[in-house]
PyMOL CGO cylinders between C-alpha atoms (Angstrom):
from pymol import cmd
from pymol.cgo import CYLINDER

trace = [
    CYLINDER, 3.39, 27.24, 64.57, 1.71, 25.25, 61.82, 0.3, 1, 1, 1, 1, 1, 1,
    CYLINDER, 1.71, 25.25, 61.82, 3.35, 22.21, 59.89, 0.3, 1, 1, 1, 1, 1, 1,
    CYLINDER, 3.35, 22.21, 59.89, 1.23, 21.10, 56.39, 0.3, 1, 1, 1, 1, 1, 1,
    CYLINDER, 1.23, 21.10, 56.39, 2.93, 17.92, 55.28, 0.3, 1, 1, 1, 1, 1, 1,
    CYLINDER, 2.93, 17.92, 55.28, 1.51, 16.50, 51.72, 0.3, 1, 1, 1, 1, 1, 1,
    CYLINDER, 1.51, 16.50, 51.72, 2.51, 14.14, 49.09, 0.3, 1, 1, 1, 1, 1, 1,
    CYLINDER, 2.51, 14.14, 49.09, 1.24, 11.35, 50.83, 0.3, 1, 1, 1, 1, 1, 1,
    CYLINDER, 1.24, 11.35, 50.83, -0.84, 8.29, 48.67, 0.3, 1, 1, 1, 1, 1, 1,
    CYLINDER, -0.84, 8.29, 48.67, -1.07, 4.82, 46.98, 0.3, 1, 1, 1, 1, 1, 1,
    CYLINDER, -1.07, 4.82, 46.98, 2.30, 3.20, 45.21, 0.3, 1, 1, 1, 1, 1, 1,
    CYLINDER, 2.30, 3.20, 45.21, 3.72, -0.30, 44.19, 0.3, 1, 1, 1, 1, 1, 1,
    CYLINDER, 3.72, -0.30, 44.19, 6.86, -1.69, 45.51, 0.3, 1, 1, 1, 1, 1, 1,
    CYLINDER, 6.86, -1.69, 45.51, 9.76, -0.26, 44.43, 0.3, 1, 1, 1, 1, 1, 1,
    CYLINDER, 9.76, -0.26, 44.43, 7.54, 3.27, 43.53, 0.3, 1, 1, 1, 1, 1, 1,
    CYLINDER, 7.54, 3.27, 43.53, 8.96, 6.41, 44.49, 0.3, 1, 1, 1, 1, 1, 1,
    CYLINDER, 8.96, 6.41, 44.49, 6.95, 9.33, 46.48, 0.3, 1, 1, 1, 1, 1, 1,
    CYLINDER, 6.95, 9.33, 46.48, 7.90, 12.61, 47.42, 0.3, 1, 1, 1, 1, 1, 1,
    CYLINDER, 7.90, 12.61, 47.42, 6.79, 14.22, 50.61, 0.3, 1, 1, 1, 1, 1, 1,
    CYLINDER, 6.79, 14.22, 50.61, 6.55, 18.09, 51.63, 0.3, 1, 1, 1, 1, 1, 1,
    CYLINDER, 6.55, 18.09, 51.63, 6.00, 20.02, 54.50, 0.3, 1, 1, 1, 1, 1, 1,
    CYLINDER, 6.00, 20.02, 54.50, 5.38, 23.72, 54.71, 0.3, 1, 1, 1, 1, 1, 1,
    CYLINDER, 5.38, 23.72, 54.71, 6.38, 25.36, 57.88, 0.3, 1, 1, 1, 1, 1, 1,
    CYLINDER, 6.38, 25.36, 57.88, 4.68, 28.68, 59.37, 0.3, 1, 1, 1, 1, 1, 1,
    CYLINDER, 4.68, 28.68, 59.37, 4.50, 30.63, 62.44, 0.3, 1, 1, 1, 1, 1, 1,
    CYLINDER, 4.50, 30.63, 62.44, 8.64, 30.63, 63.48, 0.3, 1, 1, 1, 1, 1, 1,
    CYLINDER, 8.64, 30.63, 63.48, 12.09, 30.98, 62.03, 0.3, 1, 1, 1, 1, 1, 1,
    CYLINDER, 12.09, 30.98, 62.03, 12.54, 28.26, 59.71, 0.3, 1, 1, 1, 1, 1, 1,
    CYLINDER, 12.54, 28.26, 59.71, 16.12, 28.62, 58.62, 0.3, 1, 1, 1, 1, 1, 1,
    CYLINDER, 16.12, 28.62, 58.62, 17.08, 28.43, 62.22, 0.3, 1, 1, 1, 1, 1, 1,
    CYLINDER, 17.08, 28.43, 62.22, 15.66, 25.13, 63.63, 0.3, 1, 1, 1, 1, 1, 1,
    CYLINDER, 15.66, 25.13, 63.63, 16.10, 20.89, 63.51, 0.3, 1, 1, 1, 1, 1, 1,
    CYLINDER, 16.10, 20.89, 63.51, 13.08, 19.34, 61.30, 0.3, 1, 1, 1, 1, 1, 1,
    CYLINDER, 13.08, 19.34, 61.30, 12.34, 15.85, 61.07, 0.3, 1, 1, 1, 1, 1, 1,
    CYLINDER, 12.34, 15.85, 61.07, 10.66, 13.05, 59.76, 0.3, 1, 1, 1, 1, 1, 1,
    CYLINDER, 10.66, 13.05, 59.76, 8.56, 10.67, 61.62, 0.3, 1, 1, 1, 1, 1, 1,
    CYLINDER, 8.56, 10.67, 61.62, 5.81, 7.82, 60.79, 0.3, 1, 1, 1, 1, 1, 1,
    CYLINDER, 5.81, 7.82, 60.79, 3.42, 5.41, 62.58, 0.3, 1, 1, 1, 1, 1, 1,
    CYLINDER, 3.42, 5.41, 62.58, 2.29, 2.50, 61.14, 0.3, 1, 1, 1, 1, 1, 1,
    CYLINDER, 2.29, 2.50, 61.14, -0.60, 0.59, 62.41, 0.3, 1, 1, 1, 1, 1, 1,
    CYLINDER, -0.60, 0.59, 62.41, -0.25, -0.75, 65.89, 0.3, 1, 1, 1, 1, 1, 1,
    CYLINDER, -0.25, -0.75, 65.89, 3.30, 0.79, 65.74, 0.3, 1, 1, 1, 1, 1, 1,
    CYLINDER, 3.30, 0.79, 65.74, 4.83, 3.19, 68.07, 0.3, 1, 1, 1, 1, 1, 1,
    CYLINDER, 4.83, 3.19, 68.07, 5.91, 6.68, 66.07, 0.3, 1, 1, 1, 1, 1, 1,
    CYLINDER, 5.91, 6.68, 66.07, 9.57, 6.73, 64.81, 0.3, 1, 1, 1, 1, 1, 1,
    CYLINDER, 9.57, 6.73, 64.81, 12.02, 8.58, 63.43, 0.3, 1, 1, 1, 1, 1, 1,
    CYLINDER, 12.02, 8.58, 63.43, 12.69, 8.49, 59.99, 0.3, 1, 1, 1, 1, 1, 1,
    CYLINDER, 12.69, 8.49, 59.99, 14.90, 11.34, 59.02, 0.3, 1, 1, 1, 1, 1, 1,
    CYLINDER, 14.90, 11.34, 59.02, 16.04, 14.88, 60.51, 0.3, 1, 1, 1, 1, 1, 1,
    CYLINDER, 16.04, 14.88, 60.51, 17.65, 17.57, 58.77, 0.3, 1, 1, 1, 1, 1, 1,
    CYLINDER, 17.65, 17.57, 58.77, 20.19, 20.21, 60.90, 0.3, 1, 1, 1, 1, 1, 1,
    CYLINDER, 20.19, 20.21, 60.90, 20.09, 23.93, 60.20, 0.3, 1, 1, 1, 1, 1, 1,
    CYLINDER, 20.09, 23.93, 60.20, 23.03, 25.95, 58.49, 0.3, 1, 1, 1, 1, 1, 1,
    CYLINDER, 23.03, 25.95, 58.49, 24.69, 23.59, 56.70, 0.3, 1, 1, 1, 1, 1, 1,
    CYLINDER, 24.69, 23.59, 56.70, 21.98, 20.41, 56.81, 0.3, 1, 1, 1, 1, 1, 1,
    CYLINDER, 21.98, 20.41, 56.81, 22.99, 17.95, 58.33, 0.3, 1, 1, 1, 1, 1, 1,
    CYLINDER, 22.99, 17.95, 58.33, 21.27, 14.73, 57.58, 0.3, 1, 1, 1, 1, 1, 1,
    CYLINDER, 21.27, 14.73, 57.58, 20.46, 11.47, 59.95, 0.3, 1, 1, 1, 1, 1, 1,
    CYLINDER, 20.46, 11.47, 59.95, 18.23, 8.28, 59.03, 0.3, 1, 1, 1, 1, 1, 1,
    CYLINDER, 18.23, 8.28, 59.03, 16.97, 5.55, 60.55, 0.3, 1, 1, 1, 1, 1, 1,
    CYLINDER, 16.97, 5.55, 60.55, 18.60, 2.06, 59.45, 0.3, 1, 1, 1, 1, 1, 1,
    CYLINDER, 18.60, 2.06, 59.45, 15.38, 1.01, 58.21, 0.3, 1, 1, 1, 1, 1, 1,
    CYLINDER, 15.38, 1.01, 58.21, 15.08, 3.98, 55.37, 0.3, 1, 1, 1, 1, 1, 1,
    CYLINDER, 15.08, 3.98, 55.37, 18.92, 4.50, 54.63, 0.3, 1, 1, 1, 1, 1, 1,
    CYLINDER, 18.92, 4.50, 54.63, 20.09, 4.54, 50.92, 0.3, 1, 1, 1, 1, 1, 1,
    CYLINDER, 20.09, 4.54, 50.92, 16.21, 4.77, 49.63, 0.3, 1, 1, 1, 1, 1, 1,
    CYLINDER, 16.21, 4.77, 49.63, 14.92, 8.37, 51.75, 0.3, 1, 1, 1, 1, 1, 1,
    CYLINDER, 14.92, 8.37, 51.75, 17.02, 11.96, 51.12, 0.3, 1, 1, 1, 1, 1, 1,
    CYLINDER, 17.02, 11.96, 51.12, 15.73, 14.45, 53.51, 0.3, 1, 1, 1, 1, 1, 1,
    CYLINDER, 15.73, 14.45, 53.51, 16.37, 17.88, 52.20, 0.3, 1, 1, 1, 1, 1, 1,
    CYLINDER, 16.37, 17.88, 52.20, 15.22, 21.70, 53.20, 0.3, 1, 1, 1, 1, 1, 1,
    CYLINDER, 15.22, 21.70, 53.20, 14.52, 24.61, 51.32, 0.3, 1, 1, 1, 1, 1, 1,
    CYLINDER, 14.52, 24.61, 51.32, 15.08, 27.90, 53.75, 0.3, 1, 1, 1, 1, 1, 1,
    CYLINDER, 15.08, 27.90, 53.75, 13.41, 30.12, 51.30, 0.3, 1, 1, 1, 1, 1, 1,
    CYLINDER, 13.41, 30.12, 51.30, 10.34, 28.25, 50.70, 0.3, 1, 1, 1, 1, 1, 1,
    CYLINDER, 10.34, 28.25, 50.70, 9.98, 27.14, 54.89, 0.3, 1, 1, 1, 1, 1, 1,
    CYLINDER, 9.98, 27.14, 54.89, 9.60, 23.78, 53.30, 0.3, 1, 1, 1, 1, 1, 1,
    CYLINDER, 9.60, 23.78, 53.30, 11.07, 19.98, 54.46, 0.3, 1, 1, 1, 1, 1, 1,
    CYLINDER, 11.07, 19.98, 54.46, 11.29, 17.67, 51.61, 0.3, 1, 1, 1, 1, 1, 1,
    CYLINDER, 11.29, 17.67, 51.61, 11.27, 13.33, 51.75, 0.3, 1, 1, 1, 1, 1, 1,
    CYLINDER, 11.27, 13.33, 51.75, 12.21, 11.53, 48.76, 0.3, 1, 1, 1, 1, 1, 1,
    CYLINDER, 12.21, 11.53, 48.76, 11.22, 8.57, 49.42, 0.3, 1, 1, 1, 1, 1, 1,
    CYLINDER, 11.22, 8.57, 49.42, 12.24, 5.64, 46.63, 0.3, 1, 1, 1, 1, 1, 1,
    CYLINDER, 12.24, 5.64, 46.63, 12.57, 2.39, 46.27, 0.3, 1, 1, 1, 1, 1, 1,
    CYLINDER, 12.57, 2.39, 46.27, 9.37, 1.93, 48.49, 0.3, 1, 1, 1, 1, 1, 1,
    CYLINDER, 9.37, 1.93, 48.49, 8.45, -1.37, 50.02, 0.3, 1, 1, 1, 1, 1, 1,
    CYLINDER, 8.45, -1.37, 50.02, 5.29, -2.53, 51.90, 0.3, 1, 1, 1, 1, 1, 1,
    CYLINDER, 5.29, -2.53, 51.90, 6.60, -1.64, 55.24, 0.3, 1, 1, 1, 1, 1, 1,
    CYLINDER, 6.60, -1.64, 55.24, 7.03, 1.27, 54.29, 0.3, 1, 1, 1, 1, 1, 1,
    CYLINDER, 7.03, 1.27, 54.29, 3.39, 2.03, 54.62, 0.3, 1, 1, 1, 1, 1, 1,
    CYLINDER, 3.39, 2.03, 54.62, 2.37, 4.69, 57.70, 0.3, 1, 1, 1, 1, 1, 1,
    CYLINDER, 2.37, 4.69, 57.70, 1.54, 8.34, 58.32, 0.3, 1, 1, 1, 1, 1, 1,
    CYLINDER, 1.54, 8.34, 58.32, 4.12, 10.29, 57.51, 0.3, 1, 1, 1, 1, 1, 1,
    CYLINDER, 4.12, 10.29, 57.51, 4.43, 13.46, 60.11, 0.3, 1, 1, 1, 1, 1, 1,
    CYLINDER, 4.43, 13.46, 60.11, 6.42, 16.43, 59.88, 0.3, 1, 1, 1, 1, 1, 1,
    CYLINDER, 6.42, 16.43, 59.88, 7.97, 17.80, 63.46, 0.3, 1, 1, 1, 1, 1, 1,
    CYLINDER, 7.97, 17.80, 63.46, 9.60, 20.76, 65.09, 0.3, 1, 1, 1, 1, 1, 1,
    CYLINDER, 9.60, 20.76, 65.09, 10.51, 21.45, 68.46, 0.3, 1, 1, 1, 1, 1, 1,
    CYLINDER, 10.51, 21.45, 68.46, 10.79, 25.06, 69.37, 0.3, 1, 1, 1, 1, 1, 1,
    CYLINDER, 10.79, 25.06, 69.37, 9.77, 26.10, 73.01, 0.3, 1, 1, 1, 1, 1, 1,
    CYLINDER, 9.77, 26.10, 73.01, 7.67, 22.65, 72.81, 0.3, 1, 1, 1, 1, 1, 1,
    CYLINDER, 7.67, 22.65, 72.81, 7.29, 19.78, 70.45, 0.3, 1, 1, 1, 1, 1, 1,
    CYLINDER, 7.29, 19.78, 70.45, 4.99, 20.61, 67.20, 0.3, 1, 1, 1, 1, 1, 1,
    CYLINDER, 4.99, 20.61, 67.20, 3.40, 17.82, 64.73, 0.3, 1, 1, 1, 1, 1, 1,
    CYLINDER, 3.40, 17.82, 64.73, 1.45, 18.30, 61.63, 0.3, 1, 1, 1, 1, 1, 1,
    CYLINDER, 1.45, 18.30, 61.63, -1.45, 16.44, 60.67, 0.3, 1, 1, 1, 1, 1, 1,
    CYLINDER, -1.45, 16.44, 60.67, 0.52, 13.74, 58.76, 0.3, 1, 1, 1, 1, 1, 1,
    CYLINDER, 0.52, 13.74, 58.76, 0.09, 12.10, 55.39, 0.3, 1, 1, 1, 1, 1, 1,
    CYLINDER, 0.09, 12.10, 55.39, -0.57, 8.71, 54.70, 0.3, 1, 1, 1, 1, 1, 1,
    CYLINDER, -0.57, 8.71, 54.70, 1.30, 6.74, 52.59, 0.3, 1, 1, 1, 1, 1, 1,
    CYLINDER, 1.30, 6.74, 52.59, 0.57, 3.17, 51.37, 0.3, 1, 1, 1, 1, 1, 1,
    CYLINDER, 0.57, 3.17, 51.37, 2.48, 0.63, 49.55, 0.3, 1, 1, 1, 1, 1, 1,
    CYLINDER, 2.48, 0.63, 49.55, 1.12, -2.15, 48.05, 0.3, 1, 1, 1, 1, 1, 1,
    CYLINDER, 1.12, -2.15, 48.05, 0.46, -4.26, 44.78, 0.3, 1, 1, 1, 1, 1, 1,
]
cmd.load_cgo(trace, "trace")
């Protein structure tokens, strides 16, 4: 299994960045993928997750009404649209699956900031 997340980088308040993460080594279409990030001295949370067949969506409080979590099946790719950024929004960004154990890509940083 191999998660690639990109998209990550440097935006303003109130900027909008869109995060992707390319899936590889299992069957896609058939499996939960989420969103997490860690900021600094922070524990790792959820930010969004995304249900197979049929996609159902859940967010944290924190990123509801601003971040859409969407999939594309034929592409293996999980999408975060992230808008309406603010300065705690700043962390790696990391991409997860959990088939017979829990995977994690590399993450991608994102910082907000004037």
């Amino acid at each position: 299994v191999q998660l690639v997340e990109s998209g990550g980088g440097l935006v303003h308040p109130g900027g909008s960045l869109r995060l992707s993460c390319e899936a590889s080594g299992f069957t896609f279409s058939n499996y939960d993928m989420s969103w997490f990030r860690q900021g600094a001295g922070k524990e790792r949370e959820l930010v969004a997750r995304i249900r197979p067949i049929g996609g159902g969506t859940t967010y944290a409080d924190a990123v509801k009404g601003r971040f859409t979590i969407s999939r594309d099946d034929a592409k293996n790719t999980v999408f975060l649209q992230m808008n309406n950024l603010k300065p705690e929004d700043t962390a790696v960004y990391y991409c997860r699956v959990i088939t017979h154990r829990v995977y994690w890509g590399q993450g991608t940083q994102v910082t907000v900031s004037s």
